[in-house]
C-alpha positions, 0 to 999 in steps of 0.5 A: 689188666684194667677193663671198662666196659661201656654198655647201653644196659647190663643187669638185671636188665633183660636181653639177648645182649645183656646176656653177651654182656654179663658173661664177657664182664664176670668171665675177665672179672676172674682175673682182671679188674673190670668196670661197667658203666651203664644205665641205671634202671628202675629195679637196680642199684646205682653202684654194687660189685656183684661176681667181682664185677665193679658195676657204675650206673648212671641214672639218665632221663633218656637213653640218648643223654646217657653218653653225656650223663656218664661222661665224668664217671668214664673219665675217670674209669677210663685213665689207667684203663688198658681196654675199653670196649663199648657196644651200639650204639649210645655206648659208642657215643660214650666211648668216642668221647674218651680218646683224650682222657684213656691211652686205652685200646678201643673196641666196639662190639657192632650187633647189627648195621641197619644203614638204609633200613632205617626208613622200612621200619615204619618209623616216622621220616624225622626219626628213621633220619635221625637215627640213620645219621646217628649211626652214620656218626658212630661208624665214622667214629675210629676204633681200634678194633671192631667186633661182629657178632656174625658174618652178616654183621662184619659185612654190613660193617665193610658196607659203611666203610669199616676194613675187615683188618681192623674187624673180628668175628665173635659169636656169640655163645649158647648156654648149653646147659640151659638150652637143651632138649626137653619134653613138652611141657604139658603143666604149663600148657594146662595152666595157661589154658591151652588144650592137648589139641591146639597146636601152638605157635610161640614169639619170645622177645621185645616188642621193638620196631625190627622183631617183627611182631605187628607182622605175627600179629596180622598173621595170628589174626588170620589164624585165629578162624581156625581153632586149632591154632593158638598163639604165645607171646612172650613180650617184654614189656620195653619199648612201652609204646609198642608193648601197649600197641600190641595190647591195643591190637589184640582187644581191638580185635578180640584175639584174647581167646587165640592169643594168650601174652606173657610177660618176659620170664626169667631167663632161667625160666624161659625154656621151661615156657619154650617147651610149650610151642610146637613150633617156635616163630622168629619174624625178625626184620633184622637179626645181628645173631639171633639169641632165641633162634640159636637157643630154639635150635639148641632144644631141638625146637621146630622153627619158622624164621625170617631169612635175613641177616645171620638168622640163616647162619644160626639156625638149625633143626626143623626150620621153614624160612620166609621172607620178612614182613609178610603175614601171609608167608607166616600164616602159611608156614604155621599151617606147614608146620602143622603138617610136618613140612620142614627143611632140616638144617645141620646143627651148628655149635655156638659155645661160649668156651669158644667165644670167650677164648677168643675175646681174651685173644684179642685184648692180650693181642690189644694190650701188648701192641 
């Protein structure tokens, strides 16, 4: 069976859903052929096979040309593909365009929906509009099958009219190995300069619109007056423009000294870093899965997260929910979790033995219908 796999990004490009995607691509590479066609970044190569995976990247200005920038490279792919699989949201764009070149099975792999929440970002009129219909566009776009990520998910998908016949629900997995219970990690609390006593709460992720982050950091103002509090961000450096806001804010406001910013780690390093929290704080607008809250709860971590979407599917443990967009819900939940003051969840089992099975279920189901 031949497999193409369109995807916005793939590595070494780093994310929660790259991860989803290097796992699903190497795991059918066993014993398929499968390509990957996807942007090209600054720090990556435009063709390489790496782990028996045919990896094609296409160099583009922006990521909203890519399905057009692509194109020649997919069809081509695309003509003697038995599956082809693409992802939200420019990758679907991509995608659609191939139904006269492939005979191939098609499925989108859905994250999230946001629908009407475009407009409560904060992101300009013109552009929450265009966005909107932009992924108006892609859901009146017909597949043959659709994949949610979490039961929240497939149900935003019956919102904007796609039938739960034509929708799987694939979690994602966690890798357990990695992810799993460990001590403080005292050395590199000391070597960021955090003393034995303060008590640190810790964001990892993207500084993007739905995560949330302006929101902690209104919060992490506030909590600055106490000293026994001490904030961790570990942000990754895209989108630029909210990555310098945030830097922007912590100068102006002269938090460097409550605040300490980490640059994105490695993702094998990124539990060692995790265990410097005592509790660990996923502020999220929206939320499709939610990679940190599952992987968190796997090292047993205690949490303060926003009740939207799938986070209250995924996560587990010591966990305090909030409304979203509150700095004050948050500034209230640190001081609680200062003090002890957790619900506790039942754990929840994401692996991805489990997930992988099943996404080889539907493309033999796919490719012999």
């Amino acid at each position: 069976m031949k497999i193409l796999f369109i995807f916005d990004y793939y590595f070494p490009h780093i994310g929660g859903a790259e991860t989803l995607y290097q796992k699903l691509a190497e795991y059918f590479s066993q014993d398929h052929e499968v390509h990957v066609v996807t942007q090209q970044t600054s720090q990556s190569v435009a063709e390489e096979v790496l782990n028996d995976v045919h990896i094609h990247r296409i160099s583009c200005f922006h990521r909203a040309l890519f399905p057009y920038a692509a194109l020649e490279t997919a069809k081509e792919l695309a003509q003697d593909a038995d599956i082809i699989q693409a992802t939200t949201y420019s990758s679907a764009v991509l995608a659609s365009r191939l139904r006269n070149y492939s005979k191939a099975k098609m499925i989108l792999l859905v994250h999230e929906v946001l629908g009407e929440r475009w407009f409560q970002l904060g992101l300009p009129w013109l552009q929450a509009w265009l966005y909107h219909r932009y992924e108006r566009m892609i859901f009146r776009t017909p597949f043959d099958r659709y994949i949610a990520i979490s039961q929240s998910t497939g149900k935003q998908l019956e919102k904007v009219g796609v039938s739960p016949t034509k929708m799987e629900i694939i979690y994602n997995g966690v890798d357990n190995e990695l992810f799993q219970e460990r001590e403080m990690n005292w050395e590199l609390r000391h070597q960021l300069g955090i003393s034995d006593h303060e008590y640190v709460y810790l964001y990892a992720g993207r500084p993007g619109a739905t995560k949330g982050v302006f929101t902690l950091l209104e919060a992490a103002k506030e909590l600055s007056k106490d000293k026994r509090f001490c904030c961790v961000l570990i942000l990754g450096k895209n989108p630029t423009h909210d990555y310098q806001k945030v830097k922007n804010f912590i100068a102006k406001n002269r938090l460097g000294k409550s605040i300490i910013l980490v640059d994105s780690v490695l993702r094998s390093d990124l539990p060692h870093y995790l265990a410097i929290a005592n509790v660990v704080v996923v502020p999220s607008f929206t939320e499709g899965f939610g990679f940190l809250a599952a992987e968190v709860s796997n090292m047993q971590i205690p949490m303060i997260v926003t009740n939207v979407d799938a986070l209250p599917e995924v996560v587990s443990g010591q966990v305090i929910f909030i409304p979203s967009k509150s700095s004050s819900a948050i500034v209230a939940a640190v001081e609680k979790a200062e003090q002890g003051m957790f619900q506790t969840v039942s754990p929840k089992d994401f692996s991805w033995e489990t997930s992988l099975a099943q996404y080889d279920h539907l493309y033999e189901q796919l490719s012999t219908t």
